[in-house]
Every structure is written in structure tokens, then in C-alpha cells.
N, C-alpha and C positions, 0 to 999 in steps of 0.2 A: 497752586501756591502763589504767593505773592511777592513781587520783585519789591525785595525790601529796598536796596537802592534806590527805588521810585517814590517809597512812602517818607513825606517830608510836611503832610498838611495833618493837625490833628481838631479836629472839631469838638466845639465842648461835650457833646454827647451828654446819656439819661446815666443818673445814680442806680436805674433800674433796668432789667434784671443783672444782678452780680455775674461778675464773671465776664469771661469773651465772648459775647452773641452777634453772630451771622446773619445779616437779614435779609442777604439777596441784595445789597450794593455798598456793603461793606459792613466792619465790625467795628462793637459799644464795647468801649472796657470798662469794669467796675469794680473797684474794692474798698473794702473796707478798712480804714486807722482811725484809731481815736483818738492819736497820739500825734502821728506823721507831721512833722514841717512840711515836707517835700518828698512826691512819689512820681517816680520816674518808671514810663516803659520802656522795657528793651527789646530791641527785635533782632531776629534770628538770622544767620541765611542758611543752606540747603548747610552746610557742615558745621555747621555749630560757632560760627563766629558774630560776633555783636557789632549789628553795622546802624543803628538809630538809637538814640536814646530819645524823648520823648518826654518832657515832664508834663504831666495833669494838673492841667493850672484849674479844672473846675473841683469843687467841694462841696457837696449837696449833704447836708447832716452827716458830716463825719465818711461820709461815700466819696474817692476819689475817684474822679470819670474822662472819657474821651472818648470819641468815636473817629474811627481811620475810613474814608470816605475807598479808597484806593486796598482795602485792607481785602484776604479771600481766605476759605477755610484752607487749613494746611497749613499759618504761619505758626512761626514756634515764636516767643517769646515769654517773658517773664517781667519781675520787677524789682528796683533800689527805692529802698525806702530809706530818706533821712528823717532824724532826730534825734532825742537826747540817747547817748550812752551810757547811761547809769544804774545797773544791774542794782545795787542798794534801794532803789529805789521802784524798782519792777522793767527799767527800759534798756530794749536792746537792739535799739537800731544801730544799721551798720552797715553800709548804703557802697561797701565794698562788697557783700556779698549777695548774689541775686537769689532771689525768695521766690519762691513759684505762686500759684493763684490759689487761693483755698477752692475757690470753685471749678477749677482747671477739668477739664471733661476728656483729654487725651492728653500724652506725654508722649514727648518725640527723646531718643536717649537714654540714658542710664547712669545713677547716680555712682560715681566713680572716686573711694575714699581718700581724702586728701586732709590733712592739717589746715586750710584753707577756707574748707569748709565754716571752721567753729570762727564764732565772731573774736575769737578772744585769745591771745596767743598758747596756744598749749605748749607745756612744759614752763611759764613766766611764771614768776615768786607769787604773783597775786592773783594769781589762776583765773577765770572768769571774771575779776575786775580790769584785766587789762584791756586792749583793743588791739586787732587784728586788722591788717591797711591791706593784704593781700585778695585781688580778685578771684573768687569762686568760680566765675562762670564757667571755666573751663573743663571742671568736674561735675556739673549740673546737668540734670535732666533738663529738659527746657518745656515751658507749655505748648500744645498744639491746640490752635482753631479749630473745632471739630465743624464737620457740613452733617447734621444729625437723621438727616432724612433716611427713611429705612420701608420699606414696602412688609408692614405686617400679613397682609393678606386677610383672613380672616380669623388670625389668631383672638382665642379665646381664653378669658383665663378657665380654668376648671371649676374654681372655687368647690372645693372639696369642705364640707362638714365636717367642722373641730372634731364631731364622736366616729366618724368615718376617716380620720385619718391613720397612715401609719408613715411616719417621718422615718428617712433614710440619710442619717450624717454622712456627707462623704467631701471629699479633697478634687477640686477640677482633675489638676495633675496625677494626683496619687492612685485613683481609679482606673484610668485607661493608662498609664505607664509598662504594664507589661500586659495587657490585654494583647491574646495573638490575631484576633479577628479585627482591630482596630489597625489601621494605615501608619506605620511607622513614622509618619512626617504632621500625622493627626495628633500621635499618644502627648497625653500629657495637656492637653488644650481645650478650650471651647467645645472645638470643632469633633475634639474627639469625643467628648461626652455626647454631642449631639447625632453619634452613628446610629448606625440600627442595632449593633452587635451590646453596645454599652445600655442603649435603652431598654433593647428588649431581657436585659440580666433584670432592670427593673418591673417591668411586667410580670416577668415571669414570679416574679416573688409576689406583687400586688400593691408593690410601693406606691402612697401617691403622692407623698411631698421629697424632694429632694434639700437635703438643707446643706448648704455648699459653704465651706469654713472661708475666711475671709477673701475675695476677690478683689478688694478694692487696695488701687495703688498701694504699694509698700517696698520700700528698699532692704536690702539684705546688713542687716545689724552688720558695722564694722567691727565687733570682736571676732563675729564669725566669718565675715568675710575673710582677714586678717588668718586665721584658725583653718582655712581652707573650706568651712561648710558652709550652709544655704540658710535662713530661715524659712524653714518650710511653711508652719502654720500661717504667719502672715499677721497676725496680732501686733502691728506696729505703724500704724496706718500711715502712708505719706500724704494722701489725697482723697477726699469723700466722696468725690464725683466720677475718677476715671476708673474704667477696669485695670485689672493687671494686665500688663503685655505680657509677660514670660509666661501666659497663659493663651493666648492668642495666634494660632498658627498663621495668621492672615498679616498680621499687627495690626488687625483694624478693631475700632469700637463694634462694628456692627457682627463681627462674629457673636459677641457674646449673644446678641440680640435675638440671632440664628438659633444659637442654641436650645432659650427660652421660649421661642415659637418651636422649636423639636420636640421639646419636652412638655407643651401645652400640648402638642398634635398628638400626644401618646394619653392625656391627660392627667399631667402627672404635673402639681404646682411646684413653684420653684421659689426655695426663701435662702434668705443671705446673712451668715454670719456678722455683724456688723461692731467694728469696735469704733463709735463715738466718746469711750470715757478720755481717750489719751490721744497721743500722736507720737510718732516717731523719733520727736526730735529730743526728747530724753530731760534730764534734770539740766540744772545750771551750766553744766559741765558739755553736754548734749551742743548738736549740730547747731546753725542758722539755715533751714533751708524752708521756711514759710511761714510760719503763722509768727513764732518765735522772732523773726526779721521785720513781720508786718508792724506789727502791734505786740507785744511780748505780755501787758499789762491788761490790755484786754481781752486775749484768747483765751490762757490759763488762769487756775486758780493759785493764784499766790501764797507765802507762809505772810505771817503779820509781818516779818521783817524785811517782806517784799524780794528779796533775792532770792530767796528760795523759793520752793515750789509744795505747793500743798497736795502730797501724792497719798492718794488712795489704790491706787492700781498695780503698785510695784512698777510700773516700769517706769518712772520719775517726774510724771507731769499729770494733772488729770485737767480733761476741758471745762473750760469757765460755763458753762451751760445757764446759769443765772445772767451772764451779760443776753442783752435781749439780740442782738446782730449777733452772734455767736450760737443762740439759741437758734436764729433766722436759718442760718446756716446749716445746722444740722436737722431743720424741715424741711430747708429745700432739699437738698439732700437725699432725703429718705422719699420726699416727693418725688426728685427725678429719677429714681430708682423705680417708682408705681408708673408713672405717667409715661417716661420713654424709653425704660430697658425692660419696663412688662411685669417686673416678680411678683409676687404675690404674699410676700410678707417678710421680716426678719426676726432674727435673734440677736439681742441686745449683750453684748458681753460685757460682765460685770458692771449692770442693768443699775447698781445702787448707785454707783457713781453719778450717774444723770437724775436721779432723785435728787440728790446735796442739796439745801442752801443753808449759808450760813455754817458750814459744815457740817451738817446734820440728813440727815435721811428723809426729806418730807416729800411722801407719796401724793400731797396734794401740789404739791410742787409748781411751777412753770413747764417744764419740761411736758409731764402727764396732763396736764390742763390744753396747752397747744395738741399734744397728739389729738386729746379724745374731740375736742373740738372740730377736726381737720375732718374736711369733706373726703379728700381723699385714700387719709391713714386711718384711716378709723373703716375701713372695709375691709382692709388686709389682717393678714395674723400677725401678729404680736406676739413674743417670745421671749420673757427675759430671763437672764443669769443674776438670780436674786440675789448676791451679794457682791462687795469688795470688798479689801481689806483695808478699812480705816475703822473707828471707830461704828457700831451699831451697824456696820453696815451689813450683816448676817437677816435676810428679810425672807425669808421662805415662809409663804404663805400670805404675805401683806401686801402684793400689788392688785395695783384698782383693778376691778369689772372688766372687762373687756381684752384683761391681760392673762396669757399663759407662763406658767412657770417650769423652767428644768429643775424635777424634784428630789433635790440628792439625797433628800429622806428616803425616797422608797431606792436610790440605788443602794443606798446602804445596809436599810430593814430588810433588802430582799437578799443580795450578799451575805448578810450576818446570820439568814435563816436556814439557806442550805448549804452553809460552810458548817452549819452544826450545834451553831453559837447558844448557850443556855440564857432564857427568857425571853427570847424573840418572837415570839409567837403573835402575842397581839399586836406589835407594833408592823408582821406581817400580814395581819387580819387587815388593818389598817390601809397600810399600802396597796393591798389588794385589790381593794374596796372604793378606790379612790382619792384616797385623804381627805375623808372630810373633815378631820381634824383640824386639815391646815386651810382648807378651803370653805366647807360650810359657810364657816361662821360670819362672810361676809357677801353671803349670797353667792357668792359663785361655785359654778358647776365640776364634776368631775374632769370634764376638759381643759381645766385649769393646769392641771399638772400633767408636763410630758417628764413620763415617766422613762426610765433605762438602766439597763446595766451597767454598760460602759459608752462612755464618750472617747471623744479622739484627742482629753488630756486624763491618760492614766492608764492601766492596763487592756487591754482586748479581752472580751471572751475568753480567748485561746488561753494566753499570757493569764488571766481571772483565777483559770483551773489547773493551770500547771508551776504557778511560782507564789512561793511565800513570800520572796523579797525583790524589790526592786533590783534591776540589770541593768544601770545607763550609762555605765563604762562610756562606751561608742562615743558621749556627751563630750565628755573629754572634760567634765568638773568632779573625777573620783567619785562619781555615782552618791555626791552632796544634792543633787537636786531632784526635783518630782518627790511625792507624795512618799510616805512611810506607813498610814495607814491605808490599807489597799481591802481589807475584808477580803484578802484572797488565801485560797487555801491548792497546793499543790497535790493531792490526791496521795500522795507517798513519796513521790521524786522531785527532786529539785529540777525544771526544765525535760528537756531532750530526756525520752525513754523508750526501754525497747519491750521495758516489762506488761504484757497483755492488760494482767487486772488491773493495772494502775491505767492506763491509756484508755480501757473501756469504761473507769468511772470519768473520766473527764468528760470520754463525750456523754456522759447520763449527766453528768452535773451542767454542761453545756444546754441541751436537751431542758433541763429543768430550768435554767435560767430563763429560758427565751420563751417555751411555754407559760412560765408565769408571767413573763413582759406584755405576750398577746394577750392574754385572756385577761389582764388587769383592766379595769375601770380606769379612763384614762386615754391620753395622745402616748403609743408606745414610738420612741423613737432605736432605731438599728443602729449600729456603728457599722458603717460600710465592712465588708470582711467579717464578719462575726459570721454569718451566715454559713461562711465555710471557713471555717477555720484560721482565719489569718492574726499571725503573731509578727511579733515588734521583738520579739528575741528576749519578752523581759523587760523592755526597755517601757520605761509607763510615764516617760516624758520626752518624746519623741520630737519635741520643737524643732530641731535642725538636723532633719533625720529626712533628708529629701532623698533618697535611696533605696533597694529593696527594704531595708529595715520599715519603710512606711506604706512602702505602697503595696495595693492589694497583688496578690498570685492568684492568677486564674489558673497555675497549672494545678489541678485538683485530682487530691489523691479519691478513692471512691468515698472514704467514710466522708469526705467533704462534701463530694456531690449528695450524699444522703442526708447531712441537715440540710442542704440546701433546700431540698426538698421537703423536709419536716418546717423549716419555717414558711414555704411556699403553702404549704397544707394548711397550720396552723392563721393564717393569715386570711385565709381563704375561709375557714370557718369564723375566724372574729366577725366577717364581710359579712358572712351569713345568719348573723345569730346577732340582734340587738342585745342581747342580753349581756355581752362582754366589750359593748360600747351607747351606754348609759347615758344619756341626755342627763339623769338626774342621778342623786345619789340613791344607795338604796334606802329604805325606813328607819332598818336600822342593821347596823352593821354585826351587830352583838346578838338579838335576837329574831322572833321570828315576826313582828308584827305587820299588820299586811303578809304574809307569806310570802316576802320577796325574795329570803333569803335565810336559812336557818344554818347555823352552826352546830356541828354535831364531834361529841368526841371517837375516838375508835371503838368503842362498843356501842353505841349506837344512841348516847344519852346526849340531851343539850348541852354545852358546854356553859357553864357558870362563869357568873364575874371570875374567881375565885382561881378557874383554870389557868385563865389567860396569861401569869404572870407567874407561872408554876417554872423554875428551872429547869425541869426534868421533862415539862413539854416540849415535840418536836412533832407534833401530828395533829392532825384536826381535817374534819371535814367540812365541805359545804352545797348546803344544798341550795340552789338558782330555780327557784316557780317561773316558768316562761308566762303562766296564763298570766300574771301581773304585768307583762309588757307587752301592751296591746300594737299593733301597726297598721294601718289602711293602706293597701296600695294603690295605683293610677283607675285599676278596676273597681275601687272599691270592696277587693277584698279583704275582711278582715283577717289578721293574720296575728295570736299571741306564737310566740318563741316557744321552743321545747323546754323540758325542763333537762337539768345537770344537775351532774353529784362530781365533784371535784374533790379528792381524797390526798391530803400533804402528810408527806414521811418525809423526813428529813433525818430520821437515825435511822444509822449505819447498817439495821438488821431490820427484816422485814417485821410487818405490821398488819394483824387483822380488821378491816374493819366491816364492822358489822351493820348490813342496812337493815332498820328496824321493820315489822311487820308495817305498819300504819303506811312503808315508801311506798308497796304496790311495785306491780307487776313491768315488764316491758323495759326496762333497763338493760340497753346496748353497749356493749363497748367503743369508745371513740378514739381513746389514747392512754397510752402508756409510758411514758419517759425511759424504763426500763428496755425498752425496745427502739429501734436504729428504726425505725419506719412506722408511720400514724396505721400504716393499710396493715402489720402484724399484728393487731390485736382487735381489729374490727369482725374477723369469724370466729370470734372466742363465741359461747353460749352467751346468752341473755342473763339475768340477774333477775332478780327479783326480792320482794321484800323479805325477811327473814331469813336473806343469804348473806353470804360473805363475800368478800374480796381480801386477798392479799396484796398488801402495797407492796411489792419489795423495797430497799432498804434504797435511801435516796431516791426517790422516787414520784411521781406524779400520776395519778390516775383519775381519766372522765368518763364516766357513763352519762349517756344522755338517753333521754324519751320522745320520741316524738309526737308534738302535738296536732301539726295540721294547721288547717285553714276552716274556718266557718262565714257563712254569708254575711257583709254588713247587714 
């Protein structure tokens, strides 16, 4: 680190690259105001006190620069930016309080709540019009110099095939927190996800993307701090560049780095939650601790009456993404995220936000124009959260080519069809199938939509099948927040029970969920915990729920280890079988042309327009032609898929359904949802055409045929 009492010479230094950069005989500083009079650096020493100021006397297009000839990684510092004070007007500079680097790459400290913080005096008759003279620095994190160099060795990414994947949501922390085979001083970190104990739960299921909820710097909301709890999910970004530290057992950058080369060595890609629509610092009313200090007029999107804040996102600010340096910003960004931390794609939260201009939703945008152009981003996956909440902003099924979407149609269609719900039927045909409803129609593929049951904002699995109604007590807002429509159904009992039939349909309803999630057309994504059973208590907005309430329990009862195992099985068959991950869609989804796919009702007749939309429907069959999905492998052999007969009951009483003469002979048992194990029902007899099956009642049932290999 560098003896800041030495550092006294500042040299005009490059407007380019933003940020602190190290180059081996000192550091470039760069930022950006479009506003700024006057920006000052402040430098750091080893305990947090402010021993240089610094102003940047050069200004290269609106880029304020220096370079410290004397300067070495390790220094912590930040910046004062002066200018006009006039919130009426969109500016808030305030050059008593120190602003951190939008490009900052590590943080030395911790953001520590203070009145201090806000540029404006809280509690004054004029609230956000006033000004605040008292210095911040004191309760500031500070920027650190990062030295970036890392020995990848021969890490690789995977790059895993959109139709061959199966995403796995999970929380750094939340995952290995009570994990017993992970190192006490590891749980909860990088370092802990990157064991053998934590990776190989993912092998063993057949995981290959891990998609990790926000990592990037964020401070712990002052309501809740204040309130005694954590922000757990992270959704309140302080910084685009740095990792978290309270995830970092080393407190260094390059753990993370560690991690992603563990998790490439197992080949297993790694994508990042990422929220570019907002920042931390909240409405008017909100902190001064960076962008809002820098530039306040050109980072965010303004109200016309300029003091406000044009919020789409709920949390009181949403990013100006139209200013072009602001747009810069969250390229580089997501570039340094490809280029030097290795990941392999991300998930855009509340994806429509960064659409906007002019406050509008336009897909041809700036934003999507810069990605798809980009040499770099344009190989990674792409993931977004089709909506905000502003006007229009509800876009499922409208992002460009090259984009994946989270499809809460089919969480919902699928939900709504084994809860019971009357005329679901087609719009499960649908979801099933792919959506090519929402997807077709502008060329893109089934892998368009990553499809799920639950995510890690709303109920689990577990919580899916055992509560009607929301539990978020614990929240501490009288159980006013999170969701009300839940499409869940409690089997009989409200939570906790000891009663058998009720406990054994949950896990059949469990069972049935997850089986339709694998065998759907489609990117199926897991909510960490589902797999075995892990509940939130009810609780189906677990934002500040850093505690058992969120994190997964490895201690597993048996019937836990049994789905575990049933989605290990399940998963292993989608791998093995093109047929339940589709490059394209099918012919057609409704009938049988091409013979790629026929719908049959329970006695064994096609099912008509006519059916589909029947209240009283809760059952349907389908039959999957393997010979229509041809494969060559490395040998040259050709290979069509088996055929399937997939049989859906969803009422409450068993179901005959009748395979007609014309299905032929050789029909095996594969699965049964009615059964705790794929391997109980595979020495049942054979089938054959002009026989029956019984579905029992909620239930799931696959016969398949095998077809073999023939010579190219």
C-alpha cells in the first residue's frame, strides 16, 4: 500500500480507462461529471482518516483525471465533488460528503449509518431542499486500488448449450451456511461454495449453470439495519465493479475468481444476478454516497420537475441508461465481469427498466443495440427479468434474438394446473411445449424461456404445497408485503403437519412439479432447496431473512434424500433424451403433423380444438415420436430419441387412460409421480397398444420405447 503522506505530485493523467487503474508505476484516476465545477481526490491511510486532498485540474470531455506517479494497489480513497446545489433543478452536489468511484473494483470498510451521510439535513422544514455541511467520511466505506492479476491456469469456460442446460438459483451465503461438510470459517463465502462438499451436491443433481443472486457491492438498507436485520438478497447495488466482501472469507477480490475457476473445473457455468436498473441510494430523500454526489442529473432518470426521480423499480431511482457515459458504464461493467472475473453470463433484474427511453420500453433501444453489437457480450448468456413496474413495462415474450427470458407464464400455467384450477389445460399444453406462443412469433427458439416453479422471490417448493397464504410475520411489516397471489395450494393443512395423507400428497405434488419443470421444452431453472425440501416457514418474501429461515438445511430427513434423488434421475434423463430439450419447437403443438408430437385425451381419441378450454378438463396425454429427432454423434452414428407417452391427471381421483391399438407394442415404464422413487415403477410389465394405464389421482406417468441407433 502506499505512504500517502508521500503522495503530493498529481500528473494530468488519460480520461481513459474510468476508474483507478495500476500499471506497474503508479495509478490513472477517472471519472466522470457533467456537471462538476470541481473534483477533488481524497486519499486514505491504513485507518480510515483523510490525509491528501487532490483536486483534478484536467477535464477531457466531461472525464475528470490524474494520474499519482508515487500511487500502489492497496490505496483506499474516494472523491468531493463540487457544484451547484439545487435539487429543483436535478443537482446535488455536496462536496462535504465523500462519494465513492462508480467504477471502484474493491472496498476497504463498511458503510456505517449516520444522518451525515444524506446531503441534506434530515429532520429540516424543507427536507431535501436544505444542505448538510457535516463530513461523511467518517462513516464511509472507502475505494481500494485493486493489483487485478490472478493465475487462471487453464480455466475454461464450459459454455454449456442453451437446450442442455439446467440452471440452479442459489445465494453465495445461503447455500453453504449450514452445510456440515463445509469448514466453519469457509460457510457462508466464495470460498465455501468453491469446496468439494458444496460442488459435488451440484454434480450429483447434473446442475450446469449456477445462477448466484446478487454479488455485487451492496450495503445493508438503514431501515433494516436500524430494525436489527441484514439485506439478504442484495438487490440495492452500491457498486458495479466490486464483489461483496461479507461474502469473501479472504476479503480479497481474487477469491471470487477462485471460486469460478472451481466451478469451471467441475464444468459447471457460472451467471450473475445483476441489478443495473437502480442503485442504493434511494429517492430524494436517499443517501449521497456515489453517483447521486457525482453527477445526480446525469446518472438517474429524473421526474420533469427534475427533483424527483423517475422510478420504475420501486426502490426510488431508476439508472439513466439513455445518458451515453452511464450507458458506458454499465458495459464496462458487465465487460469486466466476462473479461476478468471469468462468468459466463447474467440475469438482468427488472430487464425492462434498461429498455426505457423517453420513458417508454423500446427493445430497439441503446442499451440492446450496444449489448448485441459487443464483441464480448454477445457470447455469453443473457437472462432477463421481462418486466418493471412502470408503465408498459410487463414484456414477456418481446426481448430481441439472442435474449432469454424468466417465464412467469409458465410458472404460473404450471401452478394453476396441478393446484386443480378449472381450464388450465391448454395454457399447460402451452408451457409445456415451450411457449411458442410467446416466443415463436419472432423467430426465437424454445430456449428463450427459462422456465420454474419457484424463484428465490415467493414461495419454495416446500412452502408451494403446504400454505395457502403468505407467513412474513418474521418481516416485521405485519405480513403487508410479498405477493398474495401465490397459485399455492396447502394439500389440507395450513403449514406444519403430522397428518400422513396430507404430507404424502405434498410430496406427490412436489414430485409433479419438478417433473414437469425437467421434461418441459425449455432452460428449466431449480431454486436451490427445492430439491430436498427446504422451507422459508411460509415466508414468500424473505428479503432480510439472512438466517435459518433462508438458508438451505442439509440436515435431511429420508423422504428429502428421496427427491433428491428423483430430480438427480429426472435430470439425467432430460441429458439423455433430445426429445425434452428441443432446439426447435415442435410442428405443432395441438396436433399431430410431422408426427412430432400428438395429443391424446384419456380414452385414447385426439383431443380437439374444442377440449382444450373445457373447465371440467384436468387430464391429457402426449405422445413424443423420437424417430422425428434425428442426432449424429463424434462417430457418426445416427441416433433418433425413443418415443414417450406422458399421461397428466391433475384430478383428485384416478384416471384411465387408454393407449389406442395403432400405439404398438414395447411400452416400458419410466415414471410415476405417484411413487417416492423413478426405480418403483420401472419392473412394472410392459404396455402395449390396446391397454390401459391407470394415472392415479395427481399424478404423472411416462412410458417410453426404445428406439436405438441405425448407421449414418
Amino acid at each position: 500500500m502506499s505512504d500517502v503522506a508521500a503522495i503530493d505530485t498529481l500528473w494530468p493523467g488519460s480520461p481513459y480507462p474510468r476508474g483507478a487503474t495500476w500499471d506497474g508505476h503508479g495509478v490513472n484516476f477517472a471519472v466522470f461529471s457533467e456537471h462538476a465545477e470541481k473534483v477533488e481526490l481524497c486519499l486514505f491511510d491504513e485507518r480510515g482518516h483523510e490525509r491528501r486532498r487532490l483536486a483534478l485540474r484536467e477535464c477531457t470531455d466531461q472525464v475528470w483525471h490524474g494520474y499519482l506517479p508515487q500511487a500502489r494497489p492497496g490505496l483506499a480513497y474516494g472523491y468531493r465533488v463540487h457544484g451547484p446545489y439545487r435539487p429543483q433543478d436535478g443537482h446535488r452536489f455536496n462536496p462535504h460528503k465523500l462519494v465513492l468511484d462508480p467504477y471502484a473494483k474493491d472496498y476497504v470498510g463498511t458503510l456505517r449509518w449516520h444522518d451525515a451521510l444524506y446531503g441534506y439535513t434530515i429532520g429540516h422544514r424543507r427536507e431535501d431542499l436544505s444542505f448538510d455541511r457535516r463530513d461523511s467520511a467518517g462513516h464511509m466505506p472507502k475505494c481500494r486500488v485493486l493489483e487485478g492479476a490472478f493465475s487462471w491456469g487453464d480455466d475454461r469456460r464450459p459454455r454449456v448449450p442453451w437446450n442442455d442446460m439446467v440452471v440452479y438459483e442459489t445465494h453465495v451465503r445461503g447455500y453453504t451456511m449450514r452445510h456440515p461438510d463445509v469448514p466453519p470459517s469457509l460457510r457462508g463465502t466464495y470460498a465455501g461454495l468453491s469446496t468439494a462438499p458444496a460442488i459435488d451436491h451440484l454434480r450429483r443433481l447434473g446442475v450446469t449453470t449456477v445462477e448466484l443472486m446478487p454479488v455485487h457491492a451492496f450495503p445493508n438498507d438503514r431501515h433494516l439495519a436500524e430494525a436489527g436485520r441484514q439485506n439478504y438478497w442484495g438487490y440495492n447495488t452500491l457498486g458495479f465493479f466490486a464483489p461483496e466482501m461479507r461474502y469473501a472469507a479472504s476479503r480479497k477480490v481474487k477469491e471470487f475468481k477462485t471460486m469460478v475457476r472451481a466451478l469451471h473445473a467441475a464444468g459447471i457455468e457460472v451467471i450473475l444476478d445483476v441489478v443495473y436498473n437502480h442503485s442504493c441510494e434511494g429517492n430524494q430523500l436517499g443517501p449521497t454516497l456515489s453517483m447521486r454526489g457525482i453527477d445526480n442529473a446525469a446518472y438517474y432518470r429524473l421526474a420533469d420537475d427534475r427533483r424527483y426521480y423517475h422510478d420504475v423499480t420501486g426502490c426510488g431511482n431508476t439508472l439513466n441508461v439513455e445518458h451515453p457515459r452511464v450507458l458506458q458504464l454499465v458495459m464496462d461493467s458487465l465487460r469486466y465481469w466476462v473479461e476478468e472475473m471469468h462468468v459466463d453470463g447474467f440475469r438482468f433484474d427488472l430487464a425492462s427498466a434498461l429498455a426505457r427511453e423517453g420513458g417508454r420500453v423500446d427493445h430497439l433501444g441503446g442499451f440492446f443495440d450496444a449489448v448485441r453489437q459487443d464483441p464480448t457480450l454477445n457470447m455469453v448468456k443473457l437472462i432477463a427479468e421481462p418486466w418493471d413496474l412502470g408503465d408498459g413495462g410487463y414484456q414477456v415474450g418481446n426481448f430481441p434474438l439472442g435474449w432469454a427470458e424468466w417465464n412467469d407464464r409458465y410458472r404460473d400455467g404450471v401452478r394453476a394446473y396441478w393446484k386443480g384450477d378449472s381450464g388450465r389445460l391448454g395454457e399447460f399444453a402451452r408451457r409445456l411445449t415451450g411457449s411458442s406462443d410467446l416466443y415463436g412469433r419472432a423467430g426465437r427458439r424454445p430456449n428463450a424461456s427459462v422456465n420454474f416453479v419457484a424463484a428465490h422471490d415467493g414461495f419454495t417448493l416446500h412452502d408451494l404445497v403446504s400454505y395457502n397464504d403468505k407467513h412474513n410475520e418474521a418481516n416485521g411489516e405485519d405480513n403487508r408485503d410479498g405477493h398474495n397471489h401465490n397459485l399455492s395450494w396447502n394439500c389440507g393443512a395450513e403449514g406444519p403437519t403430522e397428518d400422513p395423507q396430507v404430507l404424502a400428497l405434498r410430496e406427490r405434488q412436489k414430485r409433479n412439479l419438478l417433473a414437469t419443470l425437467l421434461l418441459s421444452q425449455g432452460v428449466p431453472m431449480l431454486l436451490a432447496g427445492d430439491e430436498a425440501g427446504r422451507t422459508q416457514q411460509g415466508n414468500n418474501n424473505a428479503y432480510a431473512q439472512d438466517n435459518e429461515i433462508s438458508w438451505v438445511d442439509w440436515a435431511r430427513r429420508p423422504e428429502d434424500e428421496a427427491l433428491t434423488d428423483f430430480v438427480a434421475d429426472l435430470i439425467a434423463l432430460r441429458k439423455a433424451h433430445p426429445s425434452f430439450r428441443r432446439r426447435d419447437f415442435f410442428a405443432d403443438h395441438r396436433g399431430d403433423r410431422g408426427h412430432q408430437v400428438r395429443w391424446l385425451r384419456p380414452d385414447g381419441g385426439d383431443m380437439a380444438e374444442s377440449h382444450w378450454d373445457e373447465d371440467f378438463a384436468r387430464c391429457v396425454g402426449m405422445l413424443i415420436f423420437g424417430d422425428q429427432l434425428v442426432e449424429t454423434d463424434a462417430r457418426g452414428v445416427r441416433r433418433v430419441d425413443d418415443d414417450f407417452w406422458l399421461m397428466f391427471n391433475a384430478h383428485h381421483e384416478d384416471v384411465r387412460f387408454d393407449l389406442p391399438p395403432w400405439a404398438g407394442a414395447g411400452w416400458r415404464w419410466r415414471l410415476d409421480t405417484a411413487e417416492a422413487s423413478t426405480a418403483a415403477c420401472t419392473a412394472r410389465a410392459p404396455v402395449a397398444g390396446g391397454g390401459a394405464v391407470v394415472v392415479r389421482g395427481r399424478s404423472l406417468v411416462m412410458l417410453m420405447r426404445p428406439r436405438g441407433a441405425e448407421p449414418a
